[in-house]
N, C-alpha and C positions, 0 to 999 in steps of 0.2 A: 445787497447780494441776493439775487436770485435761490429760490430754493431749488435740490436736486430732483423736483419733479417737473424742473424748467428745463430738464436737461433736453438739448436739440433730441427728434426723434431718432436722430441717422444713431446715435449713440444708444437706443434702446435694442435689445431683444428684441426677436418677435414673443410677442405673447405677454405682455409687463405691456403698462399702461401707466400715466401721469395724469394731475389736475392740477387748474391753476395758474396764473401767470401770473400773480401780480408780487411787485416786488418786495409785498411785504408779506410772509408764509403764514398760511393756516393750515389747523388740521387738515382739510381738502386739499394745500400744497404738497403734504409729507407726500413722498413716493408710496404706490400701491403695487406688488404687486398682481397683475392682472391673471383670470384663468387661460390657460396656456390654449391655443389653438390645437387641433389636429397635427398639423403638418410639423408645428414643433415639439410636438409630446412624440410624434410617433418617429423610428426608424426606418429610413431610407432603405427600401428593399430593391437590394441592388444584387440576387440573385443570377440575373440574366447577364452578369457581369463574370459574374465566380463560378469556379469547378473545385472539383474532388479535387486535383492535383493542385489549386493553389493552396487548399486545407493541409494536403498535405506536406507540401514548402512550410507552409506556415506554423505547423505543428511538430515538425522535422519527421513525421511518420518515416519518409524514406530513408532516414538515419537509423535510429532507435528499433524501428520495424523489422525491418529488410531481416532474413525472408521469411518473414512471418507474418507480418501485419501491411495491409494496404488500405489504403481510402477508393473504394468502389466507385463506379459510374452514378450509383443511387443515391453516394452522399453518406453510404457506411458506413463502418470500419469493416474491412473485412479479415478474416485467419486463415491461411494458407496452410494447413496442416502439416505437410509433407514437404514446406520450406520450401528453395526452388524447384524441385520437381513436382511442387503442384498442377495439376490441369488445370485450364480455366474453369471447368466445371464442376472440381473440390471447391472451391472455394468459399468459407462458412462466413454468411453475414449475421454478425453480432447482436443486430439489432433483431431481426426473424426469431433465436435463442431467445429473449428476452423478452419478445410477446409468448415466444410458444409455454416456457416456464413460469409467466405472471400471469398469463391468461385464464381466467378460471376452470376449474374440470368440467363446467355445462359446456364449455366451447372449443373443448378437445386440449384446454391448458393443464399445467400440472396444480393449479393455482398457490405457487411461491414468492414470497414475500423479498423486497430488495430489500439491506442491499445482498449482493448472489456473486459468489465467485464460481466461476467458470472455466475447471479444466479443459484440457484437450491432451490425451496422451498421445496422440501423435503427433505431436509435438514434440513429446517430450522422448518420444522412440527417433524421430528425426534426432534429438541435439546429441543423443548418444550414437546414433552410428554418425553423424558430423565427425563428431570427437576422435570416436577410434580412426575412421577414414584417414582423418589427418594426421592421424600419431604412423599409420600403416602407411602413410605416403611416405612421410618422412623417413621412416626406419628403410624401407625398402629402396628408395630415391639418391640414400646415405649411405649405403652397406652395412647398417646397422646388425649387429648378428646377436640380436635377440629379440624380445617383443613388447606391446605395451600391454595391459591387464590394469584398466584403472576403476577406481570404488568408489562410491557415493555417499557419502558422511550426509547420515539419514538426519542430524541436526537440522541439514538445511529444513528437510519439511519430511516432518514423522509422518504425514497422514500414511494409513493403509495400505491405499489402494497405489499412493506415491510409489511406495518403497516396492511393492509386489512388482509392479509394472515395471518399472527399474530392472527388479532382476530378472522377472520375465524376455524382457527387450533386452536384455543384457547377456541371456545365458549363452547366445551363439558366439563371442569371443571373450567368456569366463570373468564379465565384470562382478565385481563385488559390493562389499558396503562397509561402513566405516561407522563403528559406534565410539560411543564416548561418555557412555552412562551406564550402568548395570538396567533400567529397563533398555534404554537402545541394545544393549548386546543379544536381549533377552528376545526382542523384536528381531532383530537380526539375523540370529540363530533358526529361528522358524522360517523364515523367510528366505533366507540360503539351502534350507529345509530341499527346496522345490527347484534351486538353481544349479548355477553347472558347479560338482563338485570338485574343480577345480578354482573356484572364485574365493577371493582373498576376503578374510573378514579382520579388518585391522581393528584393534582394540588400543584406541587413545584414549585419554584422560586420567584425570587421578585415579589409582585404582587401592582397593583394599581389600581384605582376605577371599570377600566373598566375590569379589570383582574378577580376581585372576582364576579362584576357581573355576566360575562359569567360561573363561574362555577356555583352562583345559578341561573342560568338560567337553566344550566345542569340537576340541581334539579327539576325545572318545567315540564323539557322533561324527566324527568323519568329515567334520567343517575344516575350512585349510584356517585357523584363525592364528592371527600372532598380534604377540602379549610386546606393545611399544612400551619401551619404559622411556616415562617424562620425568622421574625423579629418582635417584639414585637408588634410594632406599628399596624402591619399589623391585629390587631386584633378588634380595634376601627374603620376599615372601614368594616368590617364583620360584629359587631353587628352593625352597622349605615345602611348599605344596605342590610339587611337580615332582617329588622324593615322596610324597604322602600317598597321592594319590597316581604313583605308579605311570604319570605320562610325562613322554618329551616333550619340551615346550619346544614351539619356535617364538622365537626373540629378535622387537626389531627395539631402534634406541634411535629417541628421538634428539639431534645434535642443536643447540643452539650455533645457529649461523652467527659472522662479523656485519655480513651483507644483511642490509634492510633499507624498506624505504619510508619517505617522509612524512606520504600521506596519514591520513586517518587509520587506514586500515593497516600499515605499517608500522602499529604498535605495539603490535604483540611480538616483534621480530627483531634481531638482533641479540646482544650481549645480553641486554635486561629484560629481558621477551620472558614472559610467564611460565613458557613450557622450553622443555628439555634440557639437556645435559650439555655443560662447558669440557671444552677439551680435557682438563683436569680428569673430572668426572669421569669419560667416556675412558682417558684410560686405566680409572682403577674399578672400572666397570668390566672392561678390557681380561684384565688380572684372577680379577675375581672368576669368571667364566672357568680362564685357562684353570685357576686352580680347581674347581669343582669338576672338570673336566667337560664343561659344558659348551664350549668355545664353538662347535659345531650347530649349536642351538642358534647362533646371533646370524638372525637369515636377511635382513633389513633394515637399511639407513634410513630414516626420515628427518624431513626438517620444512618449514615451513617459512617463504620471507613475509608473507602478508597478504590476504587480501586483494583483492582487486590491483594488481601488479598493472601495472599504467603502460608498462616499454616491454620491449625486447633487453635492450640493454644490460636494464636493471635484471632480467630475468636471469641473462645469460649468463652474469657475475655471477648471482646468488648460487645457480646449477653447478658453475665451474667448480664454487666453493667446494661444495656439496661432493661433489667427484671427487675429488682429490682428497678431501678423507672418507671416502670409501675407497678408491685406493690405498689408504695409509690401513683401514680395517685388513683389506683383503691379506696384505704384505705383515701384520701382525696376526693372522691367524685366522681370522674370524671363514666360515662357510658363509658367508655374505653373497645373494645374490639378487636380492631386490634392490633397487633405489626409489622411495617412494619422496617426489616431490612437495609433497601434499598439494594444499589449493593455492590460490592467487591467480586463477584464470578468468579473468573478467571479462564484462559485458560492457557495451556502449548504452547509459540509461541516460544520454543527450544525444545523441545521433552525431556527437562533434569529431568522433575518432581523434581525439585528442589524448595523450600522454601527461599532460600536466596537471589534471582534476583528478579528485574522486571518482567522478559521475561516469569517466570513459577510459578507454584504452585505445593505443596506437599499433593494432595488430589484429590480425585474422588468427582462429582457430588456428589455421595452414601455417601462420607465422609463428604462433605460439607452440607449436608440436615441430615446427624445424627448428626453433631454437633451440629448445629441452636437447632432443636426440643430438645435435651439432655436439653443443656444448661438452654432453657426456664422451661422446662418442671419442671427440679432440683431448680428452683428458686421459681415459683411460688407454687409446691407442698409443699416447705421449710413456704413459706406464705400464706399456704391454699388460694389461690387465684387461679380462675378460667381459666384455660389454656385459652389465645387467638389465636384467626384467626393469623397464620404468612402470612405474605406477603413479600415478594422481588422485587427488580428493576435489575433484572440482563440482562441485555440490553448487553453486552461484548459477554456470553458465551451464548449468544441464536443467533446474527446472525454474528456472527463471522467468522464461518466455512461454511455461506449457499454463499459466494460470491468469488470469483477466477479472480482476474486481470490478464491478459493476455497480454503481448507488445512483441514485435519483437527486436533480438541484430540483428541490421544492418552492423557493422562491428567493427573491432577490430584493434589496435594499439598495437604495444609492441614494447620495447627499446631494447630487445635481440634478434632480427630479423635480421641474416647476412646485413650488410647495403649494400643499393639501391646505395649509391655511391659508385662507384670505384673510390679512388683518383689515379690523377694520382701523378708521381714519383718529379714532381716538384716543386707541392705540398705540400709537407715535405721536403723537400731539407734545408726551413730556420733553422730545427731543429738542422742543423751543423753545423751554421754558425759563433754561436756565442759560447766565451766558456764558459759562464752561460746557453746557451741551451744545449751545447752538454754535461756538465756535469748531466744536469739533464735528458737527455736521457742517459745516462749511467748509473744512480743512477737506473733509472727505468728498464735499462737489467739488471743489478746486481740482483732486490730486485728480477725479475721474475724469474732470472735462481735461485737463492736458497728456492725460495719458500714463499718468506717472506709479505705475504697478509696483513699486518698491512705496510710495508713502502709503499708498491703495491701504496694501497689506498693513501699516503700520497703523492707520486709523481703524482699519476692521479691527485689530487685534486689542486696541484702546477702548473700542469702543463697546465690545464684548465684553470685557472684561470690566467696566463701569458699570454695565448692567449685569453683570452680572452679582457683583455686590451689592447694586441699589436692590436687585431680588432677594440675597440674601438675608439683608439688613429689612423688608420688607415691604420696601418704598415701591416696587414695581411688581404686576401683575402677573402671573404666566403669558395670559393671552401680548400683554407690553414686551415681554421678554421674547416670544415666537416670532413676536413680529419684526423685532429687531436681528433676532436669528436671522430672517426670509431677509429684509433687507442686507444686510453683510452675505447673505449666498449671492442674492443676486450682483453685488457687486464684486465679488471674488468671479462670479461665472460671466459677466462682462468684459474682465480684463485676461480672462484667459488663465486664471488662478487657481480657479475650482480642482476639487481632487473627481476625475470621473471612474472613477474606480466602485464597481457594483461591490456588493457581498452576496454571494449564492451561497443558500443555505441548503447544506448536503443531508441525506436522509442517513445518517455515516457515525459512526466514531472512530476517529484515528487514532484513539489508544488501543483501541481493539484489533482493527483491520490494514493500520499504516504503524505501526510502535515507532519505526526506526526512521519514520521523517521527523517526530517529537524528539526523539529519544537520543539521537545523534547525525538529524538534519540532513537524512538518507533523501534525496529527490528521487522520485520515480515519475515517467511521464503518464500526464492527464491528459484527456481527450475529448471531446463529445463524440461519443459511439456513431450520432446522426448528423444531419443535417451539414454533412460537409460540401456541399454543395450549392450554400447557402454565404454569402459573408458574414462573419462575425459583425453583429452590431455592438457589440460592449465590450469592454475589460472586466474582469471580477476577480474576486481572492473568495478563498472557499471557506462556510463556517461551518463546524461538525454539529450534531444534537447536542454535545456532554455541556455540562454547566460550568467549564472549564476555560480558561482565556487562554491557554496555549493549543486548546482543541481550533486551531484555525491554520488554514495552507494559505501562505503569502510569498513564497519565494516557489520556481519552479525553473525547468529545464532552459539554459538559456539564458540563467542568469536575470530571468524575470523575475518579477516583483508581482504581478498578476496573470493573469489569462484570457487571451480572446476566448469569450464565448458569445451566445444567441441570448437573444431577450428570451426572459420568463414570465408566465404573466400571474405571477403568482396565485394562481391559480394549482400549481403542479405541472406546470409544463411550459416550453418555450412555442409561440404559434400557435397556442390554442391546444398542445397536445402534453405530453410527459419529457423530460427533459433527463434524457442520460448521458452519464460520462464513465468515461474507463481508465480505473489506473493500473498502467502496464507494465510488465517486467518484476512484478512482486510475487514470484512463487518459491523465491526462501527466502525463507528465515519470518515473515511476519505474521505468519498465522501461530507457530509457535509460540513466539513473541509476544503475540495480544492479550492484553488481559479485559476487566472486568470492568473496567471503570464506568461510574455511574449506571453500575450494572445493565450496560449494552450487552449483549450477548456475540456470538460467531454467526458471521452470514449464513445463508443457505449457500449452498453446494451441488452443482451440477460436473457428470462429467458427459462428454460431447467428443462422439466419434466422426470422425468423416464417413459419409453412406454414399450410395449410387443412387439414392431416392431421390423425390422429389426435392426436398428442402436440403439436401447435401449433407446432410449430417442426421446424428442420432441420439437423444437423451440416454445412455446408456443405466444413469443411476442419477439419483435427486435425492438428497436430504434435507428439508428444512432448517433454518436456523437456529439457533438456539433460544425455548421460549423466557418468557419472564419465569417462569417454576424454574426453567434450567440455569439462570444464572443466579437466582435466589440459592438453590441447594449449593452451590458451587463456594457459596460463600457459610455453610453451614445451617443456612436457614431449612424451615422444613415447610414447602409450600404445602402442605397439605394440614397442617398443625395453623397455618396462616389461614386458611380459607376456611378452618371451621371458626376460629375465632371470630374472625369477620361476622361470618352467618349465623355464628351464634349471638353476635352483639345486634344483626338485623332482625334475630325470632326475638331479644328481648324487649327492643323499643317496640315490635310489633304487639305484644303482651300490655309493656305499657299502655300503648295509643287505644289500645282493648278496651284497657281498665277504665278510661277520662272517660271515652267515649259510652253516648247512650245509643249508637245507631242500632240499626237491625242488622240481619243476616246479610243483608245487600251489600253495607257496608264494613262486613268482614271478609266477604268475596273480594271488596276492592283491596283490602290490607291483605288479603292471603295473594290474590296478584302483583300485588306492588315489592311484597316481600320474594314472592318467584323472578321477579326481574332484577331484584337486585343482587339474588344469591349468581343466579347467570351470565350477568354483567360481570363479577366477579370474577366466577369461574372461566369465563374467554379472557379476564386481565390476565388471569395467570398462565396458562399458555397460546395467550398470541406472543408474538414477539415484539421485544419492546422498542423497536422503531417504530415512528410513525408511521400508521395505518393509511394509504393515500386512495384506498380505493375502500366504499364504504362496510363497516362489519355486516357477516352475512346473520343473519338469525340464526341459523340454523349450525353457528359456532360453539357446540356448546360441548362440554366434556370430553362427553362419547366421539364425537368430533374430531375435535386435538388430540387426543389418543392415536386416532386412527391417524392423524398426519404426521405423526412420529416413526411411521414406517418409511419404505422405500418406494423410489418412482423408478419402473423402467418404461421405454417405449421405445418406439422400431421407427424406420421412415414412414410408415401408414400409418401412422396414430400411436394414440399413446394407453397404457397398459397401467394399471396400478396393483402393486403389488404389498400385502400385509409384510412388515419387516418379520 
């Protein structure tokens, strides 16, 4: 029997090499393989083939995007700020943001560490007047004879500048905000401060004494706020502290609907749904008002079916529900004149406009606000009962699309990469030695020369796993055990078996920056910000920093198991250059969300105007990320109690080393130096950020430094400005 390095060449690889012909094998027989050539190590750049638009097919951009995001003539991503009524000349390319924010301040950069999320609140002023537009269409289109006034459940994403903007953009048709915490109300409250005081501040969640106070205090300050009750009880501390402190409450009561749906997000809705009140309830809620004489205080229905509502259908049940006992409120008494839907107005986070997933819905904005209004409209006209105010909480698809995470693939691994080891011929030598080896090296030239990929696998898998116990039992070597590794890749990558699936290692932690693709296998779309005009030459699955085995993204949009991307050359970049990607559609819920793990810290943060300037946009505000001191405090530690330790365990050995030594003064200059670099080193550990550094430390990081980068970045279309926080 010939040995398998007899095998015809037609059946070799390029790049793998054999020795040997005679039909009796020596170590010089066993298969080698050879150093891979050029042409087969490298990727086919077939550029002058591919466009931006097949990136975009390929990545569903024009799904998931539309009208926000497009793939540029440059191979960008680009953001349309202003949704379709962009000019071509708004148009903010992603990748321009991303040199001008990491480029250092000698070069007119901000110099900000990835990874970087990236608002755009024009965006997020487009998704709210979208919102209203469509609710206005429909009410007007319908003969609806009242109006819509819907709020923003600051949950989705507390940040700041979020929630101002919000009500700023929101005050010319009296939108509001939705809390559901004693600090959210508390935020709320200052913040409506400034808005149209006619905007609704609904107050959900558990609440307790000090809870309902601060919303009738709300009431003092001239806020329009009303006190939802989600549990029954919660109604005997309302009439007790609204008798205390002398104000009318408004009261809405939150209904447990029959209607829910099946999905994921569908669980908190129906009969055994967490929040609110079963018919029962509602009417000895009902009761209780009329006897206190408070009946006129119950201003508001709410009820909630779920989360990301997939159909019209399902909606239009749910609403109808929803009508018809607000009708039964109105015809029992109550001054009912809001109906507040809550949320369940979802986004398309696969570009499928599909109804059956989580990931998407089967409806427009437009569809979604003609159903609501239809629905109520056909109910209460059914009950001559007087159309009310709709209100919504759709907190999802208002800031959804205004935020863009941004991290860097550092480098990439793959299992079907010509191997790094050359075995040598000795090697493999044991493979003959025994005749349970040799016959199972001969089983495995057999199955390769006829083709037969089903034993292929069953020999590799035999033959691995012998050696792998003759290693662990100690009979075989590492470099014997590598070589039989290389040998079974090559023949699994001969037959068409191999896994070519890369790992790109992200500069990222997804407990911090993604919770809710860990945490309940939320998909958001990933992107390469560049080079979309490029073919992808590889698939990859992504691996985070943390020291974590679920810290890794293997499932994606599509029902993928991987992701076209671009070679990296590990180095830091795909091409010789830096290597970015964007995950999109994440601006609720997961910056709240994020925690500490492995004490990663919060990206840095940019917000980004549209401009008339040169580069089309405008660094408006920049905050760094969070350093290593900020997530150490964060866990109670005291970075400053840590770094004298340190340095003081560095001035002790330097005493020591003092004391052995008999040098001169020369050589206490060099320990007084050696001890100034280590206290420095130190001092930049603890506030740089604890991502990987991919551009080199500057010296001149030191302290005084990072103090000063704890401030704020403004800058204009001319250049950029820094300013002390």
């Amino acid at each position: 029997m010939p040995a398998l390095a007899c095998v015809d060449t037609a059946f070799v690889p390029p790049g793998y090499a054999f020795s040997g012909d005679s039909s009796l094998p020596t170590a010089g027989d066993v298969f080698m393989p050879a150093s891979p050539n050029s042409a087969a190590a490298s990727v086919v750049d077939s550029s002058c083939r591919w466009s931006s638009s097949l990136s975009a097919s390929l990545y569903r951009i024009d799904g998931w995007g539309a009208p926000y995001f497009v793939a540029n003539s440059s191979g960008n991503i680009s953001v349309r700020p202003h949704g379709s009524d962009t000019m071509p000349h708004q148009d903010i390319d992603l990748l321009k943001i991303v040199k001008k924010v990491t480029d250092p301040k000698s070069s007119g950069g901000l110099g900000l560490q990835l990874p970087l999320i990236v608002r755009f609140p024009d965006v997020l002023k487009n998704r709210l007047e979208c919102l209203q537009s469509a609710f206005d269409f429909a009410i007007q289109s319908q003969g609806y004879d009242s109006h819509y006034q819907g709020v923003y459940p600051v949950k989705c994403n507390q940040d700041r500048f979020v929630v101002e903007d919000i009500v700023r953009f929101g005050s010319p048709f009296r939108f509001g905000l939705e809390a559901g915490s004693k600090p959210e109300i508390l935020l709320a409250m200052s913040c409506l401060c400034k808005g149209n005081p006619d905007a609704f501040l609904v107050c959900n969640g558990f609440k307790d004494a000090e809870y309902i106070s601060l919303a009738l205090l709300g009431r003092k300050l001239a806020l329009n706020t009303l006190i939802v009750l989600e549990q029954e009880e919660e109604l005997d501390l309302v009439i007790d502290l609204s008798q205390k402190m002398n104000v009318r409450p408004v009261i809405g009561l939150r209904a447990k609907l029959r209607t829910k749906h099946s999905g994921h997000f569908g669980s908190t809705s129906g009969e055994k749904g967490k929040f609110g009140l079963t018919t029962s309830q509602i009417v000895r809620v009902m009761r209780k008002l009329s006897q206190s004489g408070m009946l006129d205080c119950l201003q508001l229905l709410h009820f909630h079916i779920g989360s990301q509502i997939p159909s019209t259908p399902l909606l239009t049940d749910g609403v109808a529900e929803a009508a018809q006992l607000y009708c039964e409120l109105v015809r029992l008494g109550a001054n009912i004149k809001v109906i507040d839907i809550g949320g369940g107005l979802g986004i398309d986070y696969d570009g499928s406009k599909s109804g059956e997933s989580d990931l998407s819905v089967a409806y427009t904005l437009e569809e979604y606000a003609e159903a609501v209004v239809a629905s109520i409209r056909f109910v209460c006209d059914r009950r001559s009962v007087k159309h009310p105010a709709i209100c919504s909480e759709s907190g999802r698809a208002i800031v959804s699309h205004h935020s863009v995470l941004i991290f860097e693939a550092v480098s990439a691994s793959s299992n079907v990469k010509p191997m790094a080891h050359r075995a040598n011929p000795d090697d493999i030598q044991f493979l003959l030695e025994s005749e349970e080896a040799r016959a199972n090296y001969e089983d495995l030239y057999a199955a390769v020369m006829r083709g037969d990929h089903k034993s292929c696998l069953l020999y590799v898998d035999e033959l691995k796993q012998r050696c792998v116990e003759g290693f662990k039992d100690g009979v075989l070597s590492i470099e014997q055990l590598a070589s039989v590794d290389g040998l079974c890749e090559w023949v699994l990558k001969a037959i068409g078996a191999s896994d070519p699936v890369q790992t790109y290692n992200i500069n990222l932690s997804l407990f911090t920056s993604i919770p809710d693709l860990w945490g309940i296998d939320q998909l958001f779309p990933i992107v390469p910000i560049h080079k979309l005009d490029q073919r992808p030459g590889a698939r990859g699955i992504l691996s985070d920093l943390t020291c974590d085995s679920d810290g890794i993204i293997d499932k994606f949009i599509g029902g993928e198991t991987s992701l076209p991307l671009h070679e990296v050359d590990n180095n830091g970049g795909g091409g010789g250059g830096k290597y970015f990607l964007g995950m999109f559609l994440g601006g609720a819920y997961e910056e709240a969300l994020g925690g500490v793990h492995n004490l990663f810290g919060g990206p840095s943060v940019v917000r980004v105007t549209q401009s008339d300037g040169p580069h089309s946009f405008a660094v408006t505000r920049a905050v760094p990320g969070q350093s290593s001191a900020d997530v150490l405090r964060a866990m109670q530690h005291e970075p400053e109690l840590l770094f004298q330790t340190l340095k003081h365990r560095a001035e002790e050995l330097r005493h020591t080393k003092g004391g052995d030594d008999e040098g001169g003064e020369e050589e206490d200059d060099d320990d007084g130096d050696e001890f100034n670099d280590i206290a420095n080193r130190l001092d930049r550990s603890f506030h740089n950020m604890p991502y990987l550094a991919t551009e080199p430390a500057s010296p001149s990081n030191s302290l005084s430094a990072a103090i000063d980068n704890l401030g704020f970045y403004y800058c204009d279309e001319d250049g950029f400005d820094y300013l002390s926080a």
